[in-house]
N, C-alpha and C positions, 0 to 999 in steps of 0.2 A: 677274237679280240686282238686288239693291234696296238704296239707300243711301238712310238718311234723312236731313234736313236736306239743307243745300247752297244755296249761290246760283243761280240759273238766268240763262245768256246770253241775249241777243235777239238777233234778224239771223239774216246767214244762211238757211239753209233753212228757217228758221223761219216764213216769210211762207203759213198755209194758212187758208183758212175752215171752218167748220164744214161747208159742203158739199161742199170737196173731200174731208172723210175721213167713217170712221162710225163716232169714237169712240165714245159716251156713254153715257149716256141715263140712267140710270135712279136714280129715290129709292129706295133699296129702302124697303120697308113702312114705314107709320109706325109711332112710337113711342111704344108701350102706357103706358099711364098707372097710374103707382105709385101703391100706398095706404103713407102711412105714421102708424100711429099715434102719437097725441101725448097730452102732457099739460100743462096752464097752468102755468106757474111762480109758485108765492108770494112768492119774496122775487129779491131782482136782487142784483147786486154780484158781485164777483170768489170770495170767502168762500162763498159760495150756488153759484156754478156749480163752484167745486172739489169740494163735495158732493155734488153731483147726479153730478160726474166718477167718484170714488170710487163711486157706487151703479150704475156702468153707464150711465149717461144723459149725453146730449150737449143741454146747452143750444142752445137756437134761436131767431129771432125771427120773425111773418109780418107784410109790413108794404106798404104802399100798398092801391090804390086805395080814396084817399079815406078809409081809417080806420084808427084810435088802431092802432099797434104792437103787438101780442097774441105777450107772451112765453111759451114752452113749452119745453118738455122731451122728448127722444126716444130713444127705448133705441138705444144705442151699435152694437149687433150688429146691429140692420137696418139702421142708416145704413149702415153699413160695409156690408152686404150690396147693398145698393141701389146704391151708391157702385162695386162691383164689377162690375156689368153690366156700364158702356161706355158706355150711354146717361144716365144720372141727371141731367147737363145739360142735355142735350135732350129731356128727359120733363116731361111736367104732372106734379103730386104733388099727389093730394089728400093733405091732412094732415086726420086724423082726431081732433078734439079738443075734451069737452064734448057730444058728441051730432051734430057738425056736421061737415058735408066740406067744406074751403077747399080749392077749388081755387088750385094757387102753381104757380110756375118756382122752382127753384133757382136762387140767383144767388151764393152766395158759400160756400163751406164751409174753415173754418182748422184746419189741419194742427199736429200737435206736430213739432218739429221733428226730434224725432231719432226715438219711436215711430209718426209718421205715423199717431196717434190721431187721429179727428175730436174737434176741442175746441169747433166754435163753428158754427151753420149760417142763412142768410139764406134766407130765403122770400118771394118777391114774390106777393101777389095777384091773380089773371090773371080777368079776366070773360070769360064767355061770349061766341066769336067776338071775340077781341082780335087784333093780333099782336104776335107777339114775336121778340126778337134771338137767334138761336142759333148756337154752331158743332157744327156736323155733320161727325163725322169721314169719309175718305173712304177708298173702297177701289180697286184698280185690279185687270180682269179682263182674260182672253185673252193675256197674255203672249206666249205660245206664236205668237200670230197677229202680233209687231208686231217688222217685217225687222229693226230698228235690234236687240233684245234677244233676238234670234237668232240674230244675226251675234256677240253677244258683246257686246253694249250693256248700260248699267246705266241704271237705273230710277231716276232722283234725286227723290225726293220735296222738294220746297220746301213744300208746305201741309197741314199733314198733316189738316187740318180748313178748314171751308170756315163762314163767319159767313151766315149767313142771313135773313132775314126773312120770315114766313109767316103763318098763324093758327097759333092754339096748337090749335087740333084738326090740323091739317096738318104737325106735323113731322116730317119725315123721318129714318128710322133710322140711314139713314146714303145716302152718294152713291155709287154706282158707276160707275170710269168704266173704258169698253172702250180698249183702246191698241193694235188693230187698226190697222195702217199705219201707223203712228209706226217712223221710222228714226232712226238716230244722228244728231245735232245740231237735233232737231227739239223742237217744244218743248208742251205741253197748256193752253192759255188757258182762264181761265173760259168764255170764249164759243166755246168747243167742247162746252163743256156743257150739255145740255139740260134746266133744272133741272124734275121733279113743278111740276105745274098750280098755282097759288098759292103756288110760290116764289120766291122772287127773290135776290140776292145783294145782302148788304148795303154792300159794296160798287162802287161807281157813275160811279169818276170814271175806271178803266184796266181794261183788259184784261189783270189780273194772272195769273202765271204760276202752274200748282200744279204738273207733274211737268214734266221733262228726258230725253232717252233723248241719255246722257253717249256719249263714244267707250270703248270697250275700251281698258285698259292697253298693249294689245299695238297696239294701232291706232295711239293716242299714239306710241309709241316708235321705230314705225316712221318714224311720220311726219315726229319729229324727227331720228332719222338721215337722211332723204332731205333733208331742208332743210341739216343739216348737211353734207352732201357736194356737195348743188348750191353751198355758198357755196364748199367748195374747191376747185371746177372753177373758177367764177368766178374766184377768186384766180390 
């Protein structure tokens, strides 16, 4: 069973290195590199993007390394298509625009609020062998194999994506992690992860938590009945 969010405890049983278990390991595949066609935008302002909005197109900007901001235009149904996959964060995007292929990262796309339209989208410039900041969502396998969620444990997910640093030919599709041997009260640290060759976690200062394997309902309840009857023996 699997609950997402939630805070994760420390202590406890909690104290394992990566060599005493065989969580991990793996990036799965990396992530394929989108084409998205575009088009320059003539005129800028508010008045100009609600008409390009009305014609199916989603205003866009590509902007850094080192040159002038180059605004464009991008049909609405592939963004949104692209946008769909799972990865479009963590994907290169050559944008197609003029005869030429910019290679970008996604770094910003603004939502309507109430029809969750793409209304607005940020494209960074990525050179050749760069790196960049990503999060990569994560997955968790073997269930089956880990006593705590056996026994009737749940699965707390605390990080549902993981912020990374890497090349941009190198990002990974996503993380997988095995939760083989994991028991109830036990906890999955970054540093049980063994992150694809040329990645690293972009964060550097803790040994932050991504899942928990929580007690059973029924474990809890027992547990506080016995606490509760040891104190009226006491009494």
């Amino acid at each position: 069973m699997v609950i997402p969010g939630g805070v994760a405890e420390r202590g406890g049983t909690d104290e394992r290195s990566a060599t005493d278990i065989n969580p991990v390991l793996k990036g799965k595949s990396m992530s394929d590199t989108l084409t998205l066609p575009a088009e320059t935008r003539e005129r800028a302002g508010k008045g100009a993007s609600r008409a390009l909005r009305r014609d199916g197109r989603v205003p866009a900007v590509v902007y850094g390394g080192n040159e002038e901001p180059l605004a464009i235009h991008v049909e609405e149904k592939e963004l949104s298509r692209q946008l769909g996959t799972g990865h479009f964060f963590n994907s290169i995007i050559e944008v197609e625009v003029g005869g030429k292929k910019l290679r970008t990262q996604p770094k910003d796309v603004a939502f309507h609020p109430v029809s969750d339209r793409p209304l607005h989208a940020d494209f960074l410039r990525v050179a050749k062998g760069a790196t960049v900041h990503v999060n990569v969502p994560v997955v968790f396998e073997n269930e089956e194999a880990s006593p705590g969620l056996k026994r009737g444990g749940v699965l707390n997910i605390v990080r549902h994506d993981l912020e990374l640093v890497c090349d941009a030919e190198k990002i990974p599709h996503e993380i997988t992690i095995d939760v083989t041997g994991f028991d109830v009260g036990e906890s999955i640290h970054i540093s049980h992860v063994s992150l694809p060759s040329g990645v690293e976690s972009a964060i550097t200062d803790r040994d932050f938590t991504i899942a928990t394997i929580a007690a059973p309902s029924a474990l809890k309840s027992a547990e506080g009945d016995t606490t509760q009857t040891d104190g009226e023996e006491a009494e």
